[in-house]
N, C-alpha and C positions, 0 to 999 in steps of 0.2 A: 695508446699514444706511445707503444714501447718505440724507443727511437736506437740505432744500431748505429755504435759508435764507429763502424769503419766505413767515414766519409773518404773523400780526395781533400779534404783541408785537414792538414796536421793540427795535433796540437798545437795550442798558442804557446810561442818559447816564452818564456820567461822574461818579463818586462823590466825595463829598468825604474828606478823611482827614489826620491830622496828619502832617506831614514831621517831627515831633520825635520820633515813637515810638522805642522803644528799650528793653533789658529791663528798665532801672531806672533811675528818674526821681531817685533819691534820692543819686547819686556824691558830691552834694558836704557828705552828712553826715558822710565819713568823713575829710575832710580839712581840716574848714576849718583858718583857724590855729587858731582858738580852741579844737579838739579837739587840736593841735597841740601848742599851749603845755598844753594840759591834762596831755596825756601824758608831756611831756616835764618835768613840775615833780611827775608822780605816781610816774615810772620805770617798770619792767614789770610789767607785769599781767596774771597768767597766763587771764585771761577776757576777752572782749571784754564782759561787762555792765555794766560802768561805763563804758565807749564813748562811749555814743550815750546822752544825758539824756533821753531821752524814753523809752526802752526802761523803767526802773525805776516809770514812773506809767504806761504803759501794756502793764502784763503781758500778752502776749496771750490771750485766753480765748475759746477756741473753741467752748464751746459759747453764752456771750453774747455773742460778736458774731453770730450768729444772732438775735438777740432787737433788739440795737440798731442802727443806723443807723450807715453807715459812716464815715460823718463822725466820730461821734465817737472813734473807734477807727484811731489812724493804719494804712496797710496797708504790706506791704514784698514785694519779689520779689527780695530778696535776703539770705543766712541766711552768717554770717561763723562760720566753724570754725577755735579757737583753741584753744592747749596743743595744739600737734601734736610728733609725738615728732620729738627732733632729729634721729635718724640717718635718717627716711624723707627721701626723694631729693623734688622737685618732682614729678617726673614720677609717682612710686606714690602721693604724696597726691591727684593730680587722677587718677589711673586709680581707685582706692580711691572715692573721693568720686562719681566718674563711675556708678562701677558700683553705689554706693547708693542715687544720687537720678533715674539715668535715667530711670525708672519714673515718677515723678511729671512728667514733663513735658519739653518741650524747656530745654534749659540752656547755661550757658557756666561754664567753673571758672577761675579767677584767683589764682594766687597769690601775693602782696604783702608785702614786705618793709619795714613800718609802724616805721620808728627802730628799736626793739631786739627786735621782737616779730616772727617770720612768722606770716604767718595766711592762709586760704585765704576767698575769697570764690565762692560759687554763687549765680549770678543767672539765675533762674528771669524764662518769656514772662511769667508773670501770677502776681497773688499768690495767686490762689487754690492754684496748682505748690506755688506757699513754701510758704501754709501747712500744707498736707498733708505738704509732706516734712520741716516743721519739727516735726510734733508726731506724725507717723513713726518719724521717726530724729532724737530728741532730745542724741544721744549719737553718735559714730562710733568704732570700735576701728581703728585704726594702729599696727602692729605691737605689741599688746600691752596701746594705752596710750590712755585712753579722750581722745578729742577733747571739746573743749564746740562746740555751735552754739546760735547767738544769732542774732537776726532782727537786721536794719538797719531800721529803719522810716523810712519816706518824711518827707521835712519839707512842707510847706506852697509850697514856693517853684512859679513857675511855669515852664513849662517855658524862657518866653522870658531868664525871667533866669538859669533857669540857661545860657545860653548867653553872655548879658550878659558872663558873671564871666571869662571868656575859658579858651582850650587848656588852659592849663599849672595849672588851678584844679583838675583831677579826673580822673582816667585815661581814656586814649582807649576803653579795651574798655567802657565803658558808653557811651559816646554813638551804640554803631548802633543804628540804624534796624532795625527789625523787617523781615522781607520780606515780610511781608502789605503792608505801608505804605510799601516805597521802589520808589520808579518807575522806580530806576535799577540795584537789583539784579538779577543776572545768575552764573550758574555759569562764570563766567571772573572771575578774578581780576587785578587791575595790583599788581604786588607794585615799590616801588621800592627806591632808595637801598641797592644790595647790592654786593659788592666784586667788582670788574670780570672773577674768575677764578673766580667760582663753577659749580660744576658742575650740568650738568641733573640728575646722580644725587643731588646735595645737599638741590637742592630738591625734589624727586621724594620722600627720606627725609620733610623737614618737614612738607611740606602734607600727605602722605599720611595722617599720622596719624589726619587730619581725613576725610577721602573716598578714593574712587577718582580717582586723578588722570589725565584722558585724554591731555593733551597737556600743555606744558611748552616755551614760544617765548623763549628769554633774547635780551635785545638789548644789545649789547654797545658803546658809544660810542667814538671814537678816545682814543684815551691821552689824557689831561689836558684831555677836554671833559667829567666826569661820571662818575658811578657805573655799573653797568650797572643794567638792570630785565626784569623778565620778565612774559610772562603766562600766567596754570595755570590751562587747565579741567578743571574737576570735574564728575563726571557729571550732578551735579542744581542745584540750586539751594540747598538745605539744606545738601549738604557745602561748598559754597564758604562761604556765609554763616558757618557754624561757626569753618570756618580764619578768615576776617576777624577775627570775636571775637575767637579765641582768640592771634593770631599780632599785631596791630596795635599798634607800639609795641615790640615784641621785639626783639632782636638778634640778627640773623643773618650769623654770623661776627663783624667788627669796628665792623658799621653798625646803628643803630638802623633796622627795616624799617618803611615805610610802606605798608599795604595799602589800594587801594580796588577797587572793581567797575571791570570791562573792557567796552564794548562788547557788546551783544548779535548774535548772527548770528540774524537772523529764519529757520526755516523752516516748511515746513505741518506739522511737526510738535511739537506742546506740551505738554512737565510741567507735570503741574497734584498739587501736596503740598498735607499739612494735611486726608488723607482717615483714613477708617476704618472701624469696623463699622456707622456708621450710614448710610454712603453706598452707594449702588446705581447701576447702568449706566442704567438709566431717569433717574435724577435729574440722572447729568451728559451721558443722550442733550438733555434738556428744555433743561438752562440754557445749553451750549455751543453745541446745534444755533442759535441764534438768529443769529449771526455769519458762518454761512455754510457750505456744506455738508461733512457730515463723512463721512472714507472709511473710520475704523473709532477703535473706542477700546478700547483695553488695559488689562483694569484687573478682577481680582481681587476678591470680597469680602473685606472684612477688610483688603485692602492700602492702605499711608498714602500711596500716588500712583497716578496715573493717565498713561496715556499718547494723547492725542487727535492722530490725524491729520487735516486738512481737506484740501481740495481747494485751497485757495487759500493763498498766504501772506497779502494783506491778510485775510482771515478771519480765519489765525493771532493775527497782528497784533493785531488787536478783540478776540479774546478773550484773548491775556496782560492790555492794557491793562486793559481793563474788568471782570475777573475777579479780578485780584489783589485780596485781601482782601472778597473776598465771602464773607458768612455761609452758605455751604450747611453745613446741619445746624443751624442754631444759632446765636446771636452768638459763642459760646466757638469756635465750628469756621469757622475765615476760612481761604480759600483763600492758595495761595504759588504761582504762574504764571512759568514763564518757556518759551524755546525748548527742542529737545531735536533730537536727531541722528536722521536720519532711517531708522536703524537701528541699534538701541541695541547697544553693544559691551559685550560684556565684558573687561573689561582686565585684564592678570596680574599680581597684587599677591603673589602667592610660588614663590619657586622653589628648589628644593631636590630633595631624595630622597626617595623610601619605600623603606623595607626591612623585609624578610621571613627570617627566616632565615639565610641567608649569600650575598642577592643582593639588590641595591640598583637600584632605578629612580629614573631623575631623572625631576621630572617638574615641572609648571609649573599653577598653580594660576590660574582665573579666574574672580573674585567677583561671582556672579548676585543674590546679594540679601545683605542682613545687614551687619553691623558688622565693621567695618575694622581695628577697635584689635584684635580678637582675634586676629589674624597675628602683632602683634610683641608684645604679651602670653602667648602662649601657644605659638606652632605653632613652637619651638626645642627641642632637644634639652639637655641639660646645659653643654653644651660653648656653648652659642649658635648653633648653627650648625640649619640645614635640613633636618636629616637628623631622620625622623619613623618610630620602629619600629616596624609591625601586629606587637602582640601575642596577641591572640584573634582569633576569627573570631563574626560574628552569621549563625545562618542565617536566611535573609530567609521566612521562617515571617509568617501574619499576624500575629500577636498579637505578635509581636519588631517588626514594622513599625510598628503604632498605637504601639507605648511608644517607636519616636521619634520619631514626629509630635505626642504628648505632651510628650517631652523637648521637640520645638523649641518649640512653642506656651508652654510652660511657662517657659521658661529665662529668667533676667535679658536674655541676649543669646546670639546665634546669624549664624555665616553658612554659605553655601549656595557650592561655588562647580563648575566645570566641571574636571574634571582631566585635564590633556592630557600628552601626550609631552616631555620635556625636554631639553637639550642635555646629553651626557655633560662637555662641556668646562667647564660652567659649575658643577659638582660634585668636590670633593675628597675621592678616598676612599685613607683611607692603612691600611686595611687591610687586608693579602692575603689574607686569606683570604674577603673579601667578593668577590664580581662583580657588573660592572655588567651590567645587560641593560637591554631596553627596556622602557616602561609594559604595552604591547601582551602581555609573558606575565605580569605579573602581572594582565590584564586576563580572560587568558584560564584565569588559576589559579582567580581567584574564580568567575568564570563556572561552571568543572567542580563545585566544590562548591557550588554556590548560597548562597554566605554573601558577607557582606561584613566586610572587614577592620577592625578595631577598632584606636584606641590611645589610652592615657590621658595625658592630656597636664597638666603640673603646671610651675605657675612658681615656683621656692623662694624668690625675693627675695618677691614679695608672696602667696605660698602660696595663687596662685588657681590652680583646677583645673577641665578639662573633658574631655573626650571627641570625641573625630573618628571617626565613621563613615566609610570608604571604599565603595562601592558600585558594583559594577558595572553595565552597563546590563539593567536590568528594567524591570518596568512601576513600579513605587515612584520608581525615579532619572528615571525620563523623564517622570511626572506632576512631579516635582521642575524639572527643567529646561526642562518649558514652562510653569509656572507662573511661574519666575523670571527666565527668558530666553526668554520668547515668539517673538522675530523667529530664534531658532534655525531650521535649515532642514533638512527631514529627511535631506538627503545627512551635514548633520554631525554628525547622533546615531546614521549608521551610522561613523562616526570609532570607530577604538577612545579608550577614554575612560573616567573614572570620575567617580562624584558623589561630593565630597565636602560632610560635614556635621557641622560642628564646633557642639556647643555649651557653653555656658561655664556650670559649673559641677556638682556632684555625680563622679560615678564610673564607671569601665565593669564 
C-alpha cells in the first residue's frame, strides 16, 4: 500500500484557524461581579434560572430556531446542573453526569462551588452537543433527587476581550483550546507546581481516570529551589486533552496544579481522531498520501481514530501539522493529529484476581480499546478490592456471541482488554480455603467446556451495573484482539490469555 507522494495536488498550504477556540466562549457570564452581587443580595437559589438574564427572554426553542437565524437566538455549549443532592460526592455527580451526556458528544464536567450553592457545569465541543443533550436529558436523577439543567448562553463579547479581562476573571477549565485548533497540543502532559514527594503511583491514580497512562517522568528539584513537576503520557491525544480540562487549576495534595502540553516526540508514526462511520481507508489513503509515502494505515470502519505509518518522519511531520482540524467528512468532522508510538502498547490499568469456585487467579488486565472510568467504577468486589467472582458460564454458541457484540455496539460504554498472567504477591487472599493457581488453568477450564466465564458486576454507591465477559482464546476473542490491538504478534496470541469484555450497564 506503499503510496508515492509525488502527486499533481500540492501540499495542503497551511490553514488558517483561531488560537482562541475553546469549548466555551461564554465563562465570563457566570462570574461577572454583577452576577455576583446579584447572588449574593438574592441568597440561594435552588435553580440556576435566574442566573444568567438573558436565559428568561430567550427560552430556547428548538424547534424555531430552525426557522430563524442564529443571530437572533443566543447559542450555549454549556448546560449548568443545579439542586444536586447533598450527600453525592464530586466524584458520582461528574461519573453520573458523564455517563448521561457522553453520548451527545465530546465533553468536559466541572464542578463549582458558586458562594452558597454547588453546581455542576458540562461544557459540550459545540452547541449543537448542548442542545441535544439539553432537550435530551432535561432533568438528571442523583441519588433519588431530580437535578435541574439550564443552558448558559454565550454573551456577545469577543473573544479578544474576553482575554482582555485578565486570569483570575473566569475559571481556567474553559479557556482550552480545542485540539483541532492548538498547534501545540500533544499526548504528553507538563503537570507543575506538585509537592516535591509525590509519588509516580499518585499520579498514575489521577490522570488515569482520564486515559491510559504510558509513562510518568517526575522531576524532582534540590530542596529549596522549587516544587517538583512531572510529565504523563497518554496514549492518544484525546485522553491527555481531557485530563488538561478536567485537572487545570486542581489541587493535588497541598498545591494548586498547573497543567500545560509537553513537547511532541515526532515519529513516522501518526494518530489521526475525530473519525467514524462516515470515514473510509480510501479517504484517508487520498488526503494523507499527499505528504509523503505511506507504509500502512490501521484503522477499522466505524472506529473514531486511525493509526498512519509513513516512511519518512518529515512526512509525518506535514501531515500532523497540516491536518489538524481538517474537515474530512464535513465541517462538523475536523481532524485531532498528533505523534503516536511506533507500536502501539497496551498498558495494564487492572490487576487483581478471578475466582472461580474455591481457586483464585491473579491476573493483570490490559486495555485494547474502550473506556477507562469503567475499572474504578465498576471492576471491584464489595470489599473494594480486585478480587472479580465468575459466576455463570456463556457457551460461545453463535447466537450467544452476536448478543455480545450487540451488548458492546449497544452499550452507553464498553472496554475490551488482554488478560494476562498476574503476580501471586501482588494479591491478598485471606481465605483458606480459597487456592491460588495460575491464569493458565483457568485458561484451560474454559477452553475444555467451550464457554466463557461471566460476572455481574454492581457498584452500590451509585447502583451502576454491568457485565464482564471472560473469554478464552477462540475465533470471537481473536477477531477481538486484532481489531483492538492490531500490532499484537502471533507468537503472543499463542500466550495463554483471555479477552476480557466488560460492558456498562444492564445484566448477565
Amino acid at each position: 500500500m506503499k503510496r508515492s507522494s509525488d502527486r499533481d495536488t500540492p501540499p495542503r498550504s497551511k490553514r488558517s484557524r483561531s488560537s482562541l477556540g475553546r469549548y466555551d466562549d461564554s465563562s465570563d457570564e457566570r462570574i461577572t461581579p454583577e452576577r455576583i452581587r446579584r447572588r449574593s443580595s438574592r441568597g440561594r437559589s435552588p435553580s440556576p434560572r435566574g442566573r444568567y438574564p438573558s436565559e428568561s427572554s430567550h427560552r430556547d426553542d428548538y424547534g424555531r430556531s430552525r426557522e430563524v437565524p442564529d443571530r437572533a437566538y443566543p447559542t450555549y455549549k454549556v448546560l449548568c446542573v443545579s439542586a444536586l443532592h447533598p450527600k453525592a460526592s464530586d466524584d458520582v455527580i461528574k461519573d453520573t453526569l458523564y455517563r448521561e451526556y457522553k453520548k451527545f458528544g465530546d465533553l468536559s464536567i466541572r464542578i463549582s462551588h458558586d458562594l452558597d450553592e454547588r453546581v455542576a457545569y458540562v461544557c459540550f465541543r459545540s452547541s449543537e452537543d448542548a442542545r441535544d443533550a439539553k432537550h435530551s436529558k432535561p432533568r438528571v436523577i442523583i441519588y433519588d433527587k431530580v437535578a435541574l439543567v439550564e443552558a448558559v448562553y454565550e454573551t456577545n463579547r469577543s473573544s479578544s476581550e474576553l482575554y482582555r479581562r485578565g486570569p483570575n476573571k473566569f475559571p481556567n477549565y474553559l479557556h482550552h483550546v480545542s485540539p483541532e485548533d492548538d498547534p501545540l497540543a500533544t499526548r504528553t502532559l507538563f503537570a507543575g507546581n506538585l509537592e516535591i514527594n509525590i509519588s509516580e503511583e499518585e499520579l498514575r491514580r489521577i490522570f488515569g481516570r482520564y486515559g491510559i497512562v504510558e509513562d510518568i517522568d517526575i522531576k524532582r528539584p534540590p530542596p529549596g529551589t522549587g516544587n517538583a513537576y512531572a510529565f504523563v503520557r497518554f496514549q492518544n491525544l484525546d485522553m491527555a486533552h481531557r485530563s488538561k480540562v478536567e485537572l487545570s487549576g486542581q489541587y493535588i495534595g497541598k498545591f494548586q496544579c498547573k497543567i500545560g502540553f509537553g513537547k511532541a516526540t515526532p515519529t513516522t508514526r501518526i494518530w489521526i481522531g475525530g473519525l467514524g462511520p462516515w470515514t473510509s481507508i480510501s479517504q484517508l489513503e487520498r488526503e494523507f498520501d499527499r505528504f509523503g509515502a505511506i507504509k500502512k494505515i490501521d484503522y477499522v470502519k466505524g472506529d473514531t481514530c486511525a493509526y498512519i505509518l509513513y516512511d519518512s518522519i518529515d512526512a509525518a511531520q506535514a501531515a500532523v501539522k497540516e491536518m489538524r482540524g481538517f474537515p474530512l467528512g464535513g465541517p462538523e468532522h475536523r481532524l485531532r493529529a498528533d505523534f503516536a508510538d511506533l507500536a502501539r502498547k497496551c498498558v495494564a490499568v487492572w490487576q487483581g484476581a478471578l475466582i472461580l469456585k474455591n481457586s483464585l487467579f491473579p491476573a493483570k488486565f490490559h486495555l485494547t480499546d474502550g473506556d477507562t472510568e469503567i475499572v474504578e467504577s465498576l471492576m471491584k468486589d464489595e470489599e473494594g478490592k480486585h478480587h472479580l467472582r465468575i459466576t455463570q458460564r456463556l457457551r460461545l454458541d453463535q447466537p450467544k456471541l452476536e448478543d455480545v457484540s450487540k451488548r458492546i455496539s449497544s452499550s452507553s460504554s464498553h472496554a475490551i482488554f488482554l488478560g494476562l498472567s498476574g503476580s501471586s504477591a501482588s494479591v491478598s487472599n485471606d481465605d483458606a480455603s480459597v487456592q491460588t493457581r495460575p491464569l493458565r488453568n483457568l485458561v484451560s477450564y474454559l477452553k475444555q467446556k467451550e464457554a466463557a466465564g461471566v460476572i455481574s458486576l454492581l457498584n452500590k454507591e451509585t447502583e451502576g451495573t454491568g457485565v464482564l465477559y471472560a473469554f478464552p482464546p477462540c475465533a470471537f476473542s481473536t477477531e477481538l484482539l486484532k481489531r483492538t490491538a492490531p500490532n499484537l504478534s502471533e507468537e503472543g496470541l499463542k500466550e495463554d490469555h483471555l479477552v476480557i469484555v466488560v460492558v456498562r450497564g444492564g445484566s448477565a
